[in-house]
MISEVO-660262 format. One record per residue: residue number from 0; residue in three letters; x, y, z of N, C-alpha, C, O in turn. Coordinates in steps of 0.02 Angstrom, whole numbers. Layout:
<nodes>
> num,residu,n_x,n_y,n_z,ca_x,ca_y,ca_z,c_x,c_y,c_z,o_x,o_y,o_z
> NUM,ALA,X,Y,Z,X,Y,Z,X,Y,Z,X,Y,Z $
...
</nodes>
This chain:
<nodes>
> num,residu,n_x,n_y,n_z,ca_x,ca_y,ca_z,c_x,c_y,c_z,o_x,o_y,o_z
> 0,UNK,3560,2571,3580,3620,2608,3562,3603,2682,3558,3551,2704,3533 $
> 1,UNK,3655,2720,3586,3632,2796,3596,3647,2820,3508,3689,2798,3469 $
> 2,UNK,3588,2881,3497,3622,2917,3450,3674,2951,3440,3677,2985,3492 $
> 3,UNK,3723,2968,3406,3788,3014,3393,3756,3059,3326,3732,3045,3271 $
> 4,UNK,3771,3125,3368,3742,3174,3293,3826,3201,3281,3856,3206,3334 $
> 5,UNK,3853,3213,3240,3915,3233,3224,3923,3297,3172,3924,3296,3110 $
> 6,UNK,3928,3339,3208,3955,3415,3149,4020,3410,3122,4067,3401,3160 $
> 7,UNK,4031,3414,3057,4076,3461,3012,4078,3497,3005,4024,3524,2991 $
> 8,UNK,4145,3539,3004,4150,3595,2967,4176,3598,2906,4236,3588,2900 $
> 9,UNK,4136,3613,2851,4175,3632,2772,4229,3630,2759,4263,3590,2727 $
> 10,UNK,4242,3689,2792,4270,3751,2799,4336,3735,2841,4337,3757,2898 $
> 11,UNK,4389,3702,2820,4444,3698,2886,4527,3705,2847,4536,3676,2793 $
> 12,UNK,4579,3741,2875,4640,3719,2847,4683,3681,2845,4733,3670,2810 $
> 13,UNK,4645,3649,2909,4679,3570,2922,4685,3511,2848,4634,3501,2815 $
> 14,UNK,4741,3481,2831,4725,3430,2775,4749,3381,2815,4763,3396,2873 $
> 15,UNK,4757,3322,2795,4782,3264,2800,4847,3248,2750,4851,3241,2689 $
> 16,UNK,4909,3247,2815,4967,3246,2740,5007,3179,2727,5050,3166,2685 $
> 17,UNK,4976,3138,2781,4969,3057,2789,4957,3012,2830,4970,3024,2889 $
> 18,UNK,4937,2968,2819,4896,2893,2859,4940,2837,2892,4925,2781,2871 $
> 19,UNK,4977,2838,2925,4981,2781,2944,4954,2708,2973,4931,2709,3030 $
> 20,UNK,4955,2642,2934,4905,2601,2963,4945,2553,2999,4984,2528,2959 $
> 21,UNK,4953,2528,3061,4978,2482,3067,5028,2481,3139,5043,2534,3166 $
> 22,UNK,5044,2439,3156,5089,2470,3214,5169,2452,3206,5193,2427,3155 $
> 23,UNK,5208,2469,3270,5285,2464,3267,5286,2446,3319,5267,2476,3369 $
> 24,UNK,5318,2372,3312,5372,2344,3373,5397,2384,3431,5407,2427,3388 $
> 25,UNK,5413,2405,3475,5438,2443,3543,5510,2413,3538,5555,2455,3538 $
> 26,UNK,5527,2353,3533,5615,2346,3504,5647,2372,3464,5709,2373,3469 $
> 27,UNK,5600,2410,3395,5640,2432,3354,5662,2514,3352,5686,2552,3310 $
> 28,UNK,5642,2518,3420,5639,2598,3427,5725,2611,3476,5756,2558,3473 $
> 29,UNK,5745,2639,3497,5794,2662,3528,5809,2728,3578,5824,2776,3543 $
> 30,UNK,5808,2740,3627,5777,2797,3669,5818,2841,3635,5798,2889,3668 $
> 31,UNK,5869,2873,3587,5890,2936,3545,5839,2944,3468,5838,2989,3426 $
> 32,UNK,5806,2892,3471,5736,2893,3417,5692,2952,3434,5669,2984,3387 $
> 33,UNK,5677,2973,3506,5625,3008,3526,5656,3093,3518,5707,3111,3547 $
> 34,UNK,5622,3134,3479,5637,3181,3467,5637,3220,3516,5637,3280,3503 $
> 35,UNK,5638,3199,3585,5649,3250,3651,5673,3228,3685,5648,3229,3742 $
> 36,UNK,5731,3194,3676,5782,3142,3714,5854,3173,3682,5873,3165,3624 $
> 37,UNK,5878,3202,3721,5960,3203,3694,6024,3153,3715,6058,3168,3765 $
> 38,UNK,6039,3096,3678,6071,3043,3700,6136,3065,3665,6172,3015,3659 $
> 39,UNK,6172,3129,3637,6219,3164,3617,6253,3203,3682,6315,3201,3677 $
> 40,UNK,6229,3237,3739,6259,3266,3776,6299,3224,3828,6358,3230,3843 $
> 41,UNK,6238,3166,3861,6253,3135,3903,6234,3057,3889,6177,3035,3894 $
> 42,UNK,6285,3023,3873,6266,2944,3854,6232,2911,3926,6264,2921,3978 $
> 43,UNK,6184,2882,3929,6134,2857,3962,6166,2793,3967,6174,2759,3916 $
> 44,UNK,6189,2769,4034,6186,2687,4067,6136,2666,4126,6095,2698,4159 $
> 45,UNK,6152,2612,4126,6105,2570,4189,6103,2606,4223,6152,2641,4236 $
> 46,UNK,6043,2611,4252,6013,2628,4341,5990,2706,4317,5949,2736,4353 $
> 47,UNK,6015,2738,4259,5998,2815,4262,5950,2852,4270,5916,2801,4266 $
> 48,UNK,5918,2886,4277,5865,2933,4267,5854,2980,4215,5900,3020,4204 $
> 49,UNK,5811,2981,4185,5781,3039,4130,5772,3099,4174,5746,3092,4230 $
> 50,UNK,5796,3166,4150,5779,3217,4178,5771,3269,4119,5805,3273,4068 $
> 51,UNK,5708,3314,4145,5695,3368,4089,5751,3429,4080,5730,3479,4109 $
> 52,UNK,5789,3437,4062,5849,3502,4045,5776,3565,4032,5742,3552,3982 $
> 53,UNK,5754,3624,4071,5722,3657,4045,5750,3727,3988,5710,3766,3964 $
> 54,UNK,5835,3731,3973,5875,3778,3942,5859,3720,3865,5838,3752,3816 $
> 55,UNK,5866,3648,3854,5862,3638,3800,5797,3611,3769,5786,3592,3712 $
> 56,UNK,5751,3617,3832,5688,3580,3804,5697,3509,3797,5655,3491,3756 $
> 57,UNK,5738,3451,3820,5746,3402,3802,5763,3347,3876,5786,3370,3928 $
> 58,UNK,5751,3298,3871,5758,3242,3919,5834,3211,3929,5850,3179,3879 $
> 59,UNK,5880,3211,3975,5927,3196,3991,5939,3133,4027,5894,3114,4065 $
> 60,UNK,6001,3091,4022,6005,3036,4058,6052,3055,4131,6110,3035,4126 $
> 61,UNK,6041,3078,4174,6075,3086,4239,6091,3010,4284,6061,2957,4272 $
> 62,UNK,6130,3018,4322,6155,2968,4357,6132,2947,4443,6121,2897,4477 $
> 63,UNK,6132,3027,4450,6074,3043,4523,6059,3113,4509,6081,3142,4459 $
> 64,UNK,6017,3145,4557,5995,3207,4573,5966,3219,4626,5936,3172,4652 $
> 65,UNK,5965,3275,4655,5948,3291,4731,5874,3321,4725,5857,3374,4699 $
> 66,UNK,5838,3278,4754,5779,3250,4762,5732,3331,4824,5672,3341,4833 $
> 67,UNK,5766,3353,4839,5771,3411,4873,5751,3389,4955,5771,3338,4982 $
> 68,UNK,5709,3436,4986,5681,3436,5042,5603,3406,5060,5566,3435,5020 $
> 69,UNK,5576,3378,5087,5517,3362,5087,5477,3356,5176,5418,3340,5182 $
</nodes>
């Protein structure tokens, strides 16, 4: 087994302001759960696509989009 030498620093302002142990189900979540999802502008149905809005910083549910030139 290889050695691991590991530095600390004292000295940091980082704290710990809590632990979570344990995990969460993926059912109990809801895609307007995710704090970069806006499911308020445009209600999201079948077949849609996520798209990044770069004016709100946030992920959108679109229906199509033009895929451009290639």
């Amino acid at each position: 087994m290889a050695n691991i030498k590991v530095k600390v620093n004292p000295v940091s302002s980082n704290t710990v302001k809590q632990v979570a142990i344990g995990q969460v189900a993926a059912e109990n979540f809801e895609l307007g759960d995710l704090k970069n999802v806006d499911t308020t502008t445009v209600t999201a149905s079948a077949g849609d696509t996520l798209v990044f809005d770069a004016t709100t910083q946030k992920y959108e549910a679109a229906s199509g989009f033009d895929g451009g030139f290639y």
